[in-house]
PAVOFI-940658 format. One record per residue (C-alpha): residue in three letters; y negated, x negated, z negated. Coordinates in steps of 0.5 Angstrom, whole numbers, plus 500, padded with zeros to 3 digits. Layout:
<pts>
AlaYXZ/...
</pts>
This chain:
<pts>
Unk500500500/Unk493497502/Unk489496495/Unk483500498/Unk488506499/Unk490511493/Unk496515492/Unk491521494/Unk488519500/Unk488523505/Unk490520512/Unk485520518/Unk484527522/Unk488527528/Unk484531534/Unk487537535/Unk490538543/Unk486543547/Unk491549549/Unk493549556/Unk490555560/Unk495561560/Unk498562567/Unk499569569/Unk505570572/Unk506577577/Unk513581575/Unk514583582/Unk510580588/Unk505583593/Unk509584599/Unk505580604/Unk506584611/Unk511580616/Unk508579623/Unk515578628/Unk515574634/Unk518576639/Unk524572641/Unk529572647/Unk536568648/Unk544570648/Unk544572641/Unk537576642/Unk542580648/Unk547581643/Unk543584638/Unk540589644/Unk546591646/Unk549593639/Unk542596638/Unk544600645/Unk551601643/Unk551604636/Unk544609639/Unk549612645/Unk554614640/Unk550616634/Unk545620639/Unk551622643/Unk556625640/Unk554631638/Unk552633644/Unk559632647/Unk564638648/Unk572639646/Unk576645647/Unk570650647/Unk567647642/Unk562641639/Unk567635639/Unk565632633/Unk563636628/Unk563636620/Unk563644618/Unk562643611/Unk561651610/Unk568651612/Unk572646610/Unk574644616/Unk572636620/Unk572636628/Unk574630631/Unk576631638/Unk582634637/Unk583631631/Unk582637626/Unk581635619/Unk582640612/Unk581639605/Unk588637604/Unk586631609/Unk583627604/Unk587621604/Unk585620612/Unk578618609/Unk581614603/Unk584610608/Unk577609613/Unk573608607/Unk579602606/Unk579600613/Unk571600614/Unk571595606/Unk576591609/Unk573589615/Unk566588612/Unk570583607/Unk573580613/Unk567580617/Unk562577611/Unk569572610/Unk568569617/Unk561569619/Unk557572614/Unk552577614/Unk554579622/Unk554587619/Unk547587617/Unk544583622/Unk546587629/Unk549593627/Unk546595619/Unk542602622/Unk536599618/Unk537592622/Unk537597628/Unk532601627/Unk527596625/Unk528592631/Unk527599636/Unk521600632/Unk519593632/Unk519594640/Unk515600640/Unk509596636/Unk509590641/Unk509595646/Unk503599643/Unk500594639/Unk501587643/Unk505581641/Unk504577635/Unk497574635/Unk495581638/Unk497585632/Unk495580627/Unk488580630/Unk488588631/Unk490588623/Unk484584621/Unk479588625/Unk474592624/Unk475600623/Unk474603631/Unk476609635/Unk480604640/Unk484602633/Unk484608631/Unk487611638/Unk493605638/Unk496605631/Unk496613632/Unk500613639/Unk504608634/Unk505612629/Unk506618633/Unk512615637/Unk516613630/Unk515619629/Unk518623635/Unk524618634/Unk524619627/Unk525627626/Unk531625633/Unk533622628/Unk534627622/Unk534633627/Unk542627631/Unk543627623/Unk544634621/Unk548636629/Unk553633626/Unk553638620/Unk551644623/Unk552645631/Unk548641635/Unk546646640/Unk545652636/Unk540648631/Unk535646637/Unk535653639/Unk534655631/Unk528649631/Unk524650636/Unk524658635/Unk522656627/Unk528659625/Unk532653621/Unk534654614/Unk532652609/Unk536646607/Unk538644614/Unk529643615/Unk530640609/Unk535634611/Unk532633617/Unk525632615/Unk528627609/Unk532623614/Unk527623618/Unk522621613/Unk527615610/Unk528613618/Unk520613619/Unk518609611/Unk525605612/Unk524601619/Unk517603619/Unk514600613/Unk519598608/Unk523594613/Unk525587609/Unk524590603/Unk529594604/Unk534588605/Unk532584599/Unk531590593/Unk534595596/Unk540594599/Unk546592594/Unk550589599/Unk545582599/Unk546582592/Unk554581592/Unk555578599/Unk556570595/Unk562572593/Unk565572599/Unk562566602/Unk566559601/Unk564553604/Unk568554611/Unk564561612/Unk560561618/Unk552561616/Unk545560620/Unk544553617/Unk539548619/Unk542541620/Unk538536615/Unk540530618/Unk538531624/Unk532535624/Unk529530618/Unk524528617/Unk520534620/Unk514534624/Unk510534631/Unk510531636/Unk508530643/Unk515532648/Unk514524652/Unk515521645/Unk521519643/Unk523521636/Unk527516635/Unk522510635/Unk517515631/Unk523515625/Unk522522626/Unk528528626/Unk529533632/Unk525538628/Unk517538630/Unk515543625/Unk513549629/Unk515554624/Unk518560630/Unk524560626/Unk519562620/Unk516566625/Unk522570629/Unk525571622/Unk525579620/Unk525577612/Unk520572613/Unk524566610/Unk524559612/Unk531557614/Unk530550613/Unk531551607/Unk537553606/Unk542559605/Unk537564602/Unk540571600/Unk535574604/Unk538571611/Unk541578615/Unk545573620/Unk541575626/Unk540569628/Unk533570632/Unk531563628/Unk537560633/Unk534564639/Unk527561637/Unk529554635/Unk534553641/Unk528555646/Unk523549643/Unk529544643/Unk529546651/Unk522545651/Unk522539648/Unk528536652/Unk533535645/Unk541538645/Unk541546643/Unk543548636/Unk538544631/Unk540550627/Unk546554628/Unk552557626/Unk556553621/Unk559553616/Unk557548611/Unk564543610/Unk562543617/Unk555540616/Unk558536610/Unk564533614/Unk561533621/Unk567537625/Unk568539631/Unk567547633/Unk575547634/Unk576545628/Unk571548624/Unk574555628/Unk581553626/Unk579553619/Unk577560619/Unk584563619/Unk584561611/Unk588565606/Unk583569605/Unk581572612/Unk589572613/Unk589577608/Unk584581609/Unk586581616/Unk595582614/Unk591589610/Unk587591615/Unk594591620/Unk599594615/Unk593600613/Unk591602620/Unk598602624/Unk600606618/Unk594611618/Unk595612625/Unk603613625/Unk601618619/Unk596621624/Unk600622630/Unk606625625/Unk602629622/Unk604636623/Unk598642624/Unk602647620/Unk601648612/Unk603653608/Unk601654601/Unk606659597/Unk602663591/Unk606668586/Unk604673585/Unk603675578/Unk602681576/Unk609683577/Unk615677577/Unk620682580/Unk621690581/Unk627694582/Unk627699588/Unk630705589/Unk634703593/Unk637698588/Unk634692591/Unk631686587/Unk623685590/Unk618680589/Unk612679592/Unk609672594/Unk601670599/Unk603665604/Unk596661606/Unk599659612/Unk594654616/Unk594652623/Unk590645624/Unk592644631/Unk588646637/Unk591651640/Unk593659637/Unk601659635/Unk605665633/Unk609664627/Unk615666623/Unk617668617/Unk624667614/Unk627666607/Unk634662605/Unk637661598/Unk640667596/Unk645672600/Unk641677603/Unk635676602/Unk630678607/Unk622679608/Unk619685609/Unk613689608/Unk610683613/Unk608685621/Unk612679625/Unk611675629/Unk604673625/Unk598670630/Unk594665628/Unk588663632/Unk586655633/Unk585651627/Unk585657623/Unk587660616/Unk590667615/Unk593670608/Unk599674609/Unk602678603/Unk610677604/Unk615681600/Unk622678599/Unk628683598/Unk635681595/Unk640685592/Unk641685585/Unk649682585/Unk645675589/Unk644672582/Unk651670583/Unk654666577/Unk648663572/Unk649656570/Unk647654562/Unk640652564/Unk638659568/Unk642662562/Unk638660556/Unk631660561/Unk633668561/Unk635669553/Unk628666552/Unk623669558/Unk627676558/Unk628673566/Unk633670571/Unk630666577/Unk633662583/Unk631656588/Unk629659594/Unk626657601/Unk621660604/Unk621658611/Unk614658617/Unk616656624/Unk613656631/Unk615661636/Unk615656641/Unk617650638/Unk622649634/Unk620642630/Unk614646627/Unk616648622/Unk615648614/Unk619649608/Unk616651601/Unk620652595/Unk620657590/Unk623662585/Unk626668586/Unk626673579/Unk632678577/Unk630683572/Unk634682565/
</pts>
């Protein structure tokens, strides 16, 4: 202890720190709008000719005929699922269990091998985006054009352009949800109903909502449907591995980036291939910077491949500074064969061996599937009666269904007891193409056909005060023979 120092003394004062200012950090950030740059190249055809695709389908269907009717058609209100020839029942769920399996599989393998190829040409908000993208060039201009009409002053010419715009989307999207709702009410007879004001509430409804969610989605909202709303980006890593297919920039080769002119030589200037242009930035529908790595918010369009491709001509360098790859194969520089052949991994041969056994299986149940159903229902409130003839009668309700196409006639038989007959019921019965009909059917036996009753009818007799045999109740068609549907039931013997 220094001798000028007393056990007392208090230690010179530190000078406090000055508080860093506080920084405010945003919860979610202010969407910045994207300008799209048009792009053209092979994958841009591609992306056109699924847009092109899906459209005809989806607008096309509905105005197709079949027998008479709509060809497809989903008739809620009666219960019924036209496809072609294809009529589908309640009974028949397990046929969309199976294509709600097929249709999860194949994204499985899809996502797999190559990545989000769903999203980025066939995903409806991809599609619809990309049509209303190309409505706005036309309308608005290109890139630069857009951007500089956003930041000009209120006019009448700006006014009439964004107008004209917002009438075509619009127009596209009420088709759209007017398309919609055709699959669900009959397609004709709604236009017919729309044009006269004469749609129900709840079908004017549901064309305005799809419409308006088409307009707001692929109008506005665009991106930001991809990366807060849609789930599927959210779960797409943990179907990725490192032999999946991905747009991936190639760091060895591009690094170090920056511009140039097209003479100079990029290796004397210690320069990568990749001159800093930033069109893959500008051709991206969700605004990321690909050379930066595999980000959720990429959608595997592939319009930064188009982009990069067409500056790599331009600057006399090899295509493919930006590609699909998977990243083994940036790491260990395989060739495309290889990088091709490693796709065909456990995983995808999986998916792929399911995706086999449940289509062959669905289509094996389809084309065996036979269009007559019959549901047998007892009737309650009598189990059995005795006539005055003697006769034993029991009285039974066939829901009987005809799935297929064309109107049959049908027959009506019993088997399991001697002498058992079906009266009370005009034959044969006539049900037209896919219809349903409920026939009351009464079954008469005489009272000597219980026959011997074994220990098990016996003590079921003392303890409900009845005897009741096995019986068949047998449906077949009149003009074919292999139709035809066998449903068992009871018949009851008073005590």
């Amino acid at each position: 202890m220094n001798a000028n120092d007393t056990p007392f003394s208090t230690p010179p004062a530190v000078p406090a720190a000055v508080p860093a200012p506080i920084e405010e950090v945003a919860l979610y950030e202010i969407r910045k709008k994207i300008y799209v740059r048009a792009v053209h190249g092979w994958f841009a055809k591609w992306r056109w000719a699924l847009v092109f695709a899906t459209q005809l389908i989806f607008y096309g269907l509905p105005w197709l005929t079949w027998n008479g009717r709509q060809a497809v058609l989903f008739e809620i209100t009666e219960r019924k699922f036209y496809i072609f020839g294809l009529v589908l029942w309640p009974q028949d769920v397990i046929y969309l269990t199976a294509l709600l399996v097929i249709a999860a599989y194949l994204l499985f393998l899809f996502t797999a091998i190559a990545g989000r190829l769903w999203c980025g040409y066939a995903c409806p908000q991809t599609v619809y985006t990309n049509i209303f993208q190309w409505i706005e060039r036309k309308i608005e201009g290109e890139r630069t054009a857009r951007m500089k009409l956003d930041r000009s002053p209120r006019s009448l010419e700006k006014f009439v352009v964004k107008a004209l715009k917002h009438t075509a989307w619009l127009v596209i999207a009420l088709w759209t949800g007017y398309t919609f709702v055709g699959y669900f009410s009959p397609i004709r007879d709604l236009g017919v109903r729309a044009i006269t004001w004469n749609l129900g509430p709840w079908e004017a409804f549901w064309v305005l909502f799809y419409g308006l969610a088409t307009y707001g989605n692929a109008g506005f909202m665009r991106e930001q449907v991809c990366k807060y709303m849609c789930p599927y980006a959210r779960f797409q890593s943990a179907m990725f591995d490192r032999d999946t297919l991905i747009i991936a920039y190639d760091h060895e080769r591009g690094e170090p980036r920056g511009p140039r002119s097209r003479k100079a030589d990029p290796n004397a200037s210690g320069l990568g291939h990749c001159v800093d242009c930033n069109i893959c930035v500008q051709v991206c529908p969700t605004g990321i910077d690909i050379r930066k790595g595999l980000q959720y918010e990429c959608i595997g369009c592939a319009a930064c491949i188009d982009g990069c491709d067409q500056v790599m001509d331009k600057m006399g360098y090899a295509k493919g500074l930006i590609r699909y790859a998977s990243e083994n194969a940036l790491a260990r520089h395989y060739d495309a064969a290889t990088m091709w052949k490693r796709m065909w991994r456990p995983r995808t041969l999986l998916y792929t061996s399911l995706l086999a056994v449940i289509i062959v299986a669905t289509g094996v149940s389809l084309a065996l599937r036979n269009p007559l159903k019959v549901d047998v229902i007892r009737d309650r409130g009598a189990l059995a009666r005795e006539t005055t003839q003697g006769m034993i009668e029991n009285v039974y309700r066939l829901q009987i269904m005809n799935t297929g196409e064309r109107a049959r006639q049908f027959t009506i038989t019993a088997e399991g007891l001697p002498g058992l007959r079906v009266v009370g019921v005009e034959q044969p019965v006539q049900l037209g193409a896919a219809s349903t009909r409920l026939v009351p059917v009464i079954l008469q036996a005489g009272g000597e056909a219980a026959g011997e009753v074994d220990a098990e009818h016996a003590r079921e007799a003392r303890e409900k005060g009845h005897l009741s045999r096995k019986i068949e109740i047998v449906v077949q068609a009149v003009d074919n023979a292999d139709l035809v549907r066998r449903e068992q039931s009871k018949f009851f013997f008073p005590r």
